[in-house]
C-alpha atoms as a printed R data frame, in Angstrom:
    type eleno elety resid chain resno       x      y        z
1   ATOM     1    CA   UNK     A     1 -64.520 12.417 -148.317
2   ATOM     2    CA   UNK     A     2 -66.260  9.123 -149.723
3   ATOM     3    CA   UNK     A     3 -65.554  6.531 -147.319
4   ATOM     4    CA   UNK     A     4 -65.200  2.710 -147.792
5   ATOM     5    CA   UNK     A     5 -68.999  2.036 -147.245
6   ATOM     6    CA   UNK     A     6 -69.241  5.159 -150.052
7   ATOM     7    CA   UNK     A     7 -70.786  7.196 -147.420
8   ATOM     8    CA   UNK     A     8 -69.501 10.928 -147.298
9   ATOM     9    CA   UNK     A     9 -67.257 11.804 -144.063
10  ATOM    10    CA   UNK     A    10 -66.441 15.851 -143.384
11  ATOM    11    CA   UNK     A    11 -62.496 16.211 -143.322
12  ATOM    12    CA   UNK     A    12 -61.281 16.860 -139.577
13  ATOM    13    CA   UNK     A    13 -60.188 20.391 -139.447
14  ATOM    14    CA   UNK     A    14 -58.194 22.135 -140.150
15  ATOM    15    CA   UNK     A    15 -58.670 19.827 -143.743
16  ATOM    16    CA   UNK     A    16 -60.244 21.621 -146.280
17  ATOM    17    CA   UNK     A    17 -60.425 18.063 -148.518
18  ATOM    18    CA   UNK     A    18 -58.972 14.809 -147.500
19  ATOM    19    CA   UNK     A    19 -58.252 11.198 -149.058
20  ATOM    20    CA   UNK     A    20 -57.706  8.055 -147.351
21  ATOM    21    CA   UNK     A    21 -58.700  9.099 -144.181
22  ATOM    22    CA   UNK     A    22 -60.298 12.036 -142.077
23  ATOM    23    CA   UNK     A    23 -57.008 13.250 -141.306
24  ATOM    24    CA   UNK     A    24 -55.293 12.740 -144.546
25  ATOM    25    CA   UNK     A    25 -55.438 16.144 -145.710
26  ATOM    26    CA   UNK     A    26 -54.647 16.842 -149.542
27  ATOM    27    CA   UNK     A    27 -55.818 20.118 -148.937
28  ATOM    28    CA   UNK     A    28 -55.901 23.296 -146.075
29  ATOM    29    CA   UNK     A    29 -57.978 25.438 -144.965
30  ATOM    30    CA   UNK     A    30 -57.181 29.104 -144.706
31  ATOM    31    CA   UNK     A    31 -54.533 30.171 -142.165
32  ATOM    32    CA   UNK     A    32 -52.811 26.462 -142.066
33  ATOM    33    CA   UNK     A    33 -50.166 24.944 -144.572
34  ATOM    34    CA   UNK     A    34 -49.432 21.236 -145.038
35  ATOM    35    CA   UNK     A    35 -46.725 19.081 -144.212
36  ATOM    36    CA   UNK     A    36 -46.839 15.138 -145.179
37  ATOM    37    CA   UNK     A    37 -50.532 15.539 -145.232
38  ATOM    38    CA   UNK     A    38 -50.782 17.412 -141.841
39  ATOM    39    CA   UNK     A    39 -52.176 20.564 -141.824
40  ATOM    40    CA   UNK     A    40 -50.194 22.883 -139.161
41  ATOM    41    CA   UNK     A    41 -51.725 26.346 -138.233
42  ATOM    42    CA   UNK     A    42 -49.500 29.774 -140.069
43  ATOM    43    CA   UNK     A    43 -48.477 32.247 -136.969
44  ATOM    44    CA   UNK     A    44 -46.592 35.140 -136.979
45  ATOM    45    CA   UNK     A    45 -42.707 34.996 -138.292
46  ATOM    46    CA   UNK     A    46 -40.586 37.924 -136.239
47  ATOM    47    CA   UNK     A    47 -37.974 37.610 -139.263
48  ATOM    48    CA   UNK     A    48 -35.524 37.712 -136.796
49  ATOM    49    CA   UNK     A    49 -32.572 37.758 -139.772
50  ATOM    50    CA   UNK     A    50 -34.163 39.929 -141.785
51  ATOM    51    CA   UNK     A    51 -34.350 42.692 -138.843
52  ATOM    52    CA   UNK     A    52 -30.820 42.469 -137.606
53  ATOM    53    CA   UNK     A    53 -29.400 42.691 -141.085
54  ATOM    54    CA   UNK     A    54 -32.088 45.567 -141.404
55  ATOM    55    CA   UNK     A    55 -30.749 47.184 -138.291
56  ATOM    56    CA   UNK     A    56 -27.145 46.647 -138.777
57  ATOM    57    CA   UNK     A    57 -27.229 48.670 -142.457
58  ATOM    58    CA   UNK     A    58 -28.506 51.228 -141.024
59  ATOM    59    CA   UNK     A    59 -25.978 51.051 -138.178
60  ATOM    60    CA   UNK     A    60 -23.456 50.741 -141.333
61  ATOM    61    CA   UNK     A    61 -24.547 54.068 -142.944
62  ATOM    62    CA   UNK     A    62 -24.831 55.504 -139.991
63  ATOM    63    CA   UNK     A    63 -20.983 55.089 -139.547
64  ATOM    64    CA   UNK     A    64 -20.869 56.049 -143.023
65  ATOM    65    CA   UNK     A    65 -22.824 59.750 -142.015
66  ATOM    66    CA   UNK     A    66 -20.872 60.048 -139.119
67  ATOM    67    CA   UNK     A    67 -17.272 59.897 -140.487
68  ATOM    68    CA   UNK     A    68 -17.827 61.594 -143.554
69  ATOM    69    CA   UNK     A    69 -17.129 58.880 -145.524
70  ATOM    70    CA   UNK     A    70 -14.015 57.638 -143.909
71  ATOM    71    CA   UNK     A    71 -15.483 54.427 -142.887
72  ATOM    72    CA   UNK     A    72 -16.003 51.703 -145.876
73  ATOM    73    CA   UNK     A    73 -19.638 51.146 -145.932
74  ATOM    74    CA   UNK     A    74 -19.565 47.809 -148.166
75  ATOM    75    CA   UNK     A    75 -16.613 46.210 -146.068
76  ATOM    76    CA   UNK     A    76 -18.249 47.091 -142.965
77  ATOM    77    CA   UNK     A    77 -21.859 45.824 -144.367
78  ATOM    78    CA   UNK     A    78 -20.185 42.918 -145.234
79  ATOM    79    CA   UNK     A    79 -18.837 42.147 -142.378
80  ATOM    80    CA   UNK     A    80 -21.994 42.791 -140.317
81  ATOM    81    CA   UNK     A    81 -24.359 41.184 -142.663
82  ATOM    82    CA   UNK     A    82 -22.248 37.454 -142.046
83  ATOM    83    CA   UNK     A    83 -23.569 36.928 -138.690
84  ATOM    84    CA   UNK     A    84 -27.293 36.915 -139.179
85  ATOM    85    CA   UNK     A    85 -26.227 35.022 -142.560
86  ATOM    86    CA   UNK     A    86 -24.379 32.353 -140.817
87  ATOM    87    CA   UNK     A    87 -26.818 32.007 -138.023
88  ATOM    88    CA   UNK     A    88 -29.582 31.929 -140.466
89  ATOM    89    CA   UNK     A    89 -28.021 28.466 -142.422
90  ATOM    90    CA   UNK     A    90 -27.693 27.009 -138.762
91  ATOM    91    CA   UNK     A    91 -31.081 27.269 -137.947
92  ATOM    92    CA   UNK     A    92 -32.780 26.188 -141.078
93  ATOM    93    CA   UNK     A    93 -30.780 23.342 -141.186
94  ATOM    94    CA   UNK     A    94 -32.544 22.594 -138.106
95  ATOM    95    CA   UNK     A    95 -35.629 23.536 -138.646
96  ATOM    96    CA   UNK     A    96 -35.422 21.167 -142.096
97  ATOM    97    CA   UNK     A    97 -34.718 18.272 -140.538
98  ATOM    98    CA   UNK     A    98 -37.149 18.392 -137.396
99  ATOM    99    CA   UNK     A    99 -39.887 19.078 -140.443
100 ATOM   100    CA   UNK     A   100 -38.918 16.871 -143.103
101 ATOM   101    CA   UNK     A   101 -36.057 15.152 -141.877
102 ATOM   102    CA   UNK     A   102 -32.725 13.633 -143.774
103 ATOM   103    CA   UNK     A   103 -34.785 14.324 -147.554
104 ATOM   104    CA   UNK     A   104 -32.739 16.116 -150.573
105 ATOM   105    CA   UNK     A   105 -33.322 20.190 -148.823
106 ATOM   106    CA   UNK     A   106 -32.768 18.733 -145.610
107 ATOM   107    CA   UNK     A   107 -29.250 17.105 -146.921
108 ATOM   108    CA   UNK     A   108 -28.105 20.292 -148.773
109 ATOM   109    CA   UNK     A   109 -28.490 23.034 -146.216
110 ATOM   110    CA   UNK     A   110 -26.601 20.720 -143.725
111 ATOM   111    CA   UNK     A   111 -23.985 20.072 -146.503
112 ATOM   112    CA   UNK     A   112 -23.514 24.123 -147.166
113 ATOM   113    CA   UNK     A   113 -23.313 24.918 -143.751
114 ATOM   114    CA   UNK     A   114 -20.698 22.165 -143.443
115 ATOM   115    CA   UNK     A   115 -18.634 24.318 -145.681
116 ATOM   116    CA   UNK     A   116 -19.074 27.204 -144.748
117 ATOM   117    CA   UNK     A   117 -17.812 25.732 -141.394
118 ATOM   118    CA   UNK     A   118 -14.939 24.683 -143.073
119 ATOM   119    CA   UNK     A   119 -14.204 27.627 -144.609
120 ATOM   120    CA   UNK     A   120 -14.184 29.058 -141.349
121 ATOM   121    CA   UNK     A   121 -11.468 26.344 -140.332
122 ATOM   122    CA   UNK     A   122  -9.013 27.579 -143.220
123 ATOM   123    CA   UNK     A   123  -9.807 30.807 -142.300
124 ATOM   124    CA   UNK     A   124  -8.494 30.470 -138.917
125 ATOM   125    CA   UNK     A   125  -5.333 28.379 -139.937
126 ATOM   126    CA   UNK     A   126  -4.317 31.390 -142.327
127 ATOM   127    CA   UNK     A   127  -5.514 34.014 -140.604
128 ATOM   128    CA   UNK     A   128  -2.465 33.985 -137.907
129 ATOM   129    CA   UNK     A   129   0.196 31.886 -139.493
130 ATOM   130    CA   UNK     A   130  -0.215 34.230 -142.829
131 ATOM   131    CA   UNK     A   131  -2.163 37.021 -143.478
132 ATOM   132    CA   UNK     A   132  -1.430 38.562 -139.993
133 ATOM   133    CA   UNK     A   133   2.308 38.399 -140.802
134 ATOM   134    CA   UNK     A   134   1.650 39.719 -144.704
135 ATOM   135    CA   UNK     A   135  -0.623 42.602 -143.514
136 ATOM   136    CA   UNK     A   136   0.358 45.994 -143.150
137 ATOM   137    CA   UNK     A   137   1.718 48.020 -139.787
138 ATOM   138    CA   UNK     A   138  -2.051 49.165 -139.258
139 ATOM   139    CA   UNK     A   139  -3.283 45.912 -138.921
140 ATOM   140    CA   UNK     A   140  -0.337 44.349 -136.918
141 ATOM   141    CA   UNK     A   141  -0.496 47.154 -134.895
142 ATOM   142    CA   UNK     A   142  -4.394 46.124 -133.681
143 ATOM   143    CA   UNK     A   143  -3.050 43.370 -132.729
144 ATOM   144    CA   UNK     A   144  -0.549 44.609 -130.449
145 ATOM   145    CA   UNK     A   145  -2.620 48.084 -129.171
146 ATOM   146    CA   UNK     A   146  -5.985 46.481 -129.265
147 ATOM   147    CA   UNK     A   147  -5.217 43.291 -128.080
148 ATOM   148    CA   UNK     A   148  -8.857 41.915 -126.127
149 ATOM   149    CA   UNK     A   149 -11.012 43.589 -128.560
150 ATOM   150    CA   UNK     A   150  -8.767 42.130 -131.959
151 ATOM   151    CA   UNK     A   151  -8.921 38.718 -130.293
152 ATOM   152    CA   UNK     A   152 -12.797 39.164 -129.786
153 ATOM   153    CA   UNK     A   153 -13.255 39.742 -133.445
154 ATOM   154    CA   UNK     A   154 -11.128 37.207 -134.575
155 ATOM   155    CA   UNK     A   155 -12.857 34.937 -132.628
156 ATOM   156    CA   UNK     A   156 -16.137 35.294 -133.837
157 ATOM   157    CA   UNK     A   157 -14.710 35.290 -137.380
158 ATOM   158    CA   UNK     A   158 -12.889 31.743 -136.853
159 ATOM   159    CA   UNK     A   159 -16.139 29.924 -134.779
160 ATOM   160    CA   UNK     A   160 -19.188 31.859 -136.672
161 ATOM   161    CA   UNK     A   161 -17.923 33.393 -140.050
162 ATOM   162    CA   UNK     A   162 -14.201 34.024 -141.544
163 ATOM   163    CA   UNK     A   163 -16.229 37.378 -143.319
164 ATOM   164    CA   UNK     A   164 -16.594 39.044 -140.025
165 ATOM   165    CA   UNK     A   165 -12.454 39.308 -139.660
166 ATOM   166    CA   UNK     A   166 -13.403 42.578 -141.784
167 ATOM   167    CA   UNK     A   167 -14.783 44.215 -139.197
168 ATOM   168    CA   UNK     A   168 -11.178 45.106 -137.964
169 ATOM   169    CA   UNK     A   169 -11.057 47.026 -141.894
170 ATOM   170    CA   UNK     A   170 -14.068 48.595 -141.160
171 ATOM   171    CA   UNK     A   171 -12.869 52.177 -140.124
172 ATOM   172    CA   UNK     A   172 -16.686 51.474 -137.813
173 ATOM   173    CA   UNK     A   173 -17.357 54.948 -136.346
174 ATOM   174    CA   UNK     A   174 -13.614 55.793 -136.534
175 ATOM   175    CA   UNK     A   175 -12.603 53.711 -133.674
176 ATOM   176    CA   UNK     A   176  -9.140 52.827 -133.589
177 ATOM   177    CA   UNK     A   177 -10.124 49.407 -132.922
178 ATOM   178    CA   UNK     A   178 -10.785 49.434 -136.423
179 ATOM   179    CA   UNK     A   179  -8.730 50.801 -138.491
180 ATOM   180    CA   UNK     A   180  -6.898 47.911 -140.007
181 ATOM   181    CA   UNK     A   181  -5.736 47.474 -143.668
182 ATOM   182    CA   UNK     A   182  -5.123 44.646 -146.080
183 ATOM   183    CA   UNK     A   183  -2.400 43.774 -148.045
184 ATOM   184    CA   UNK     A   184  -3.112 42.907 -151.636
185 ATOM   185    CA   UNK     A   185  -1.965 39.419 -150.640
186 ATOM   186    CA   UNK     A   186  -4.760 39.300 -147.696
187 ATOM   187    CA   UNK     A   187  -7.182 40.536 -149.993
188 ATOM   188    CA   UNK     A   188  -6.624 37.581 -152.427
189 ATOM   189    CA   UNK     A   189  -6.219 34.877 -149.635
190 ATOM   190    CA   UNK     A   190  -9.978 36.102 -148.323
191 ATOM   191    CA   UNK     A   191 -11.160 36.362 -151.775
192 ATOM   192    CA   UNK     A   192 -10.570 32.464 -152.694
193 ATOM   193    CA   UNK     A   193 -12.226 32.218 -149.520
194 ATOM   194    CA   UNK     A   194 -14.752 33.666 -150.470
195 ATOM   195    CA   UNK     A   195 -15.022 32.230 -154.083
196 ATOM   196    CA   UNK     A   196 -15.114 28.347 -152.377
197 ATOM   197    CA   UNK     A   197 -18.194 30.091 -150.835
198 ATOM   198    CA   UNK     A   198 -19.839 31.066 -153.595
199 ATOM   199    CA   UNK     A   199 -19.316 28.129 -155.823
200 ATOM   200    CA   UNK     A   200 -19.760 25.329 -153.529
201 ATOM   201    CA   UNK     A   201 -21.696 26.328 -149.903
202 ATOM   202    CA   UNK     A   202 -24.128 29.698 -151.507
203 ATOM   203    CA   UNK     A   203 -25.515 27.254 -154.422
204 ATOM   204    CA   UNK     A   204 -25.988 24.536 -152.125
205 ATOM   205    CA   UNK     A   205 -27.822 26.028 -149.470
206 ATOM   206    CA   UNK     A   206 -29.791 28.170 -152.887
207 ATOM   207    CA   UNK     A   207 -30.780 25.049 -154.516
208 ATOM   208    CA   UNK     A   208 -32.036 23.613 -151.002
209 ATOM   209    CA   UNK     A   209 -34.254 26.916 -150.544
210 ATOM   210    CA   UNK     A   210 -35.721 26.073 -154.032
211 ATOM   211    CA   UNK     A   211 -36.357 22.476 -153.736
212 ATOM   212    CA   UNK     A   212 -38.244 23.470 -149.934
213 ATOM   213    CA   UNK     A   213 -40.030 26.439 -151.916
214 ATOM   214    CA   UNK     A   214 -41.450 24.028 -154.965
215 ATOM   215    CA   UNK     A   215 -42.465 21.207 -152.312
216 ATOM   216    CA   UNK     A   216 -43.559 23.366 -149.627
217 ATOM   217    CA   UNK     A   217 -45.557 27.084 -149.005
218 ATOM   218    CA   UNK     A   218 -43.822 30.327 -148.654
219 ATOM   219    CA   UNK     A   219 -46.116 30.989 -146.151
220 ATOM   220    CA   UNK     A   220 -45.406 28.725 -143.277
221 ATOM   221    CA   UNK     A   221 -42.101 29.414 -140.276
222 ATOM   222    CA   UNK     A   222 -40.030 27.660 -142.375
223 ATOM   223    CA   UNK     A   223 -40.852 29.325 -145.635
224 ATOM   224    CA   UNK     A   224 -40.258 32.466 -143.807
225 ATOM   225    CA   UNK     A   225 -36.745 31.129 -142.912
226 ATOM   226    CA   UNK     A   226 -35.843 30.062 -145.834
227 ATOM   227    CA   UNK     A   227 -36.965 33.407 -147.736
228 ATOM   228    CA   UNK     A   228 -34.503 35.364 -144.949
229 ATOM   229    CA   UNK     A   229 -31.196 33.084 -146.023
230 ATOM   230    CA   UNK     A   230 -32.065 33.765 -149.932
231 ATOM   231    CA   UNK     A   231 -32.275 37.751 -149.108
232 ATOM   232    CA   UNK     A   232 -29.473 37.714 -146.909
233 ATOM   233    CA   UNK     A   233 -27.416 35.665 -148.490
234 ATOM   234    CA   UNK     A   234 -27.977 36.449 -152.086
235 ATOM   235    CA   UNK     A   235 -26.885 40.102 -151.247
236 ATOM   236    CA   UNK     A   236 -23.487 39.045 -149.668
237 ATOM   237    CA   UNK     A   237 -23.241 36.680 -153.057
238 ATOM   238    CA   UNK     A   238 -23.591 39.300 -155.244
239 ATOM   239    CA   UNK     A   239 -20.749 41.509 -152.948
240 ATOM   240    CA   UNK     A   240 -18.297 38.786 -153.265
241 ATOM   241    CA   UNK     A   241 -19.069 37.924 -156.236
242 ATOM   242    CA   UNK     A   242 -18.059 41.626 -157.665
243 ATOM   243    CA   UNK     A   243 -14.703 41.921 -154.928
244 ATOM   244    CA   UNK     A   244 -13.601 38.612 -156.537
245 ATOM   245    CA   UNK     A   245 -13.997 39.616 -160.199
246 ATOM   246    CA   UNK     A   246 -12.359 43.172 -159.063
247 ATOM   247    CA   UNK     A   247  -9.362 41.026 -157.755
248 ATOM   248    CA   UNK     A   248  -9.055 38.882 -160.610
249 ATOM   249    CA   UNK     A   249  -8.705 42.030 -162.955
């Protein structure tokens, strides 16, 4: 760097090239990315997200192996999938605003997960007043039978994500626990929920990834992050997106 007296300065490392100031970097060496002109050393990501939802489809076709079938692989994924997914907005939301604070990616992750809380709200209004009372015998019946394990479930769907209430549809290693059904009526009540999802929280939180992704490096903690809620989250899109469209028709 050319300094004011036009003498040339080395960068402070981990700068590869700087401008205004030693530690101004505009550029990073290998092994660091930069954020606001900081340049912060790249360690190892566990892709905690990526992993679980790894490790729970095979635990899903497992189930599938195991009952020949009679367990529904896609509801069961789906269900399954939602709690990594939900966990993963939470925590880049977090990680977004201790890095860049209240700026435009920041601002839209928060305001997906918002709604997907909310979701979660309706879901847990409708769940008992309606769809309990519109579902068939082998879903009131969990209720009754399986009482501590159905209210487990259904709490996790109400506080973390209304898509893990299929879990009790999931037939998961033919446990009776789980061998619920759905009305057509319950099927379209979770299916708007699920369509609010996809129109307003998924393309939020998508367009926040994007934004991060053209301002910021892939390969940094938080570009990790932010690569495990597209993957995750794109695949549960595309699932709802096809049970909606099946409903519709």
């Amino acid at each position: 760097m050319v300094n004011k007296l036009n003498r040339c300065e080395d960068c402070k490392k981990p700068c590869k090239s700087c401008a205004g100031a030693t530690d101004q970097c505009t550029e990073c060496l290998d092994g660091f990315f930069m954020t606001k002109g900081t340049c912060k050393a790249i360690y190892g990501w566990p892709f905690p997200y990526l992993i679980s939802a790894g490790v729970l489809t095979i635990l899903t076709a497992m189930s599938e192996c195991a009952t020949v079938g009679r367990s529904h692989f896609k509801i069961t994924l789906v269900a399954l999938l939602s709690v990594p997914e939900f966990l993963s907005w939470i925590h880049l939301t977090v990680k977004l605003n201790g890095l860049l604070g209240l700026t435009t990616p920041t601002i839209l992750s928060l305001t997906a997960s918002i709604i997907y809380f909310v979701i979660n709200i309706v879901h847990s209004i409708l769940h008992p007043r309606n769809m309990i009372r519109e579902a068939p015998f082998s879903y009131k019946n969990l209720v009754i039978r399986y009482a501590c394990s159905t209210w487990f479930f259904r709490l996790v769907s109400y506080v973390l994500t209304y898509k893990f209430s299929l879990i009790l549809l999931s037939h998961l290693f033919d446990q009776n626990c789980c061998k619920g059904d759905y009305s057509s009526k319950n099927w379209g009540t979770f299916n708007r929920l699920t369509l609010v999802w996809l129109l307003l929280a998924y393309p939020l939180q998508l367009v926040g990834c994007i934004l991060f992704l053209n301002q910021h490096p892939l390969l940094s903690p938080v570009g990790f992050l932010v690569l495990e809620v597209l993957l995750i989250s794109t695949a549960l899109a595309v699932i709802g997106l096809v049970d909606v469209v099946k409903n519709k028709n």
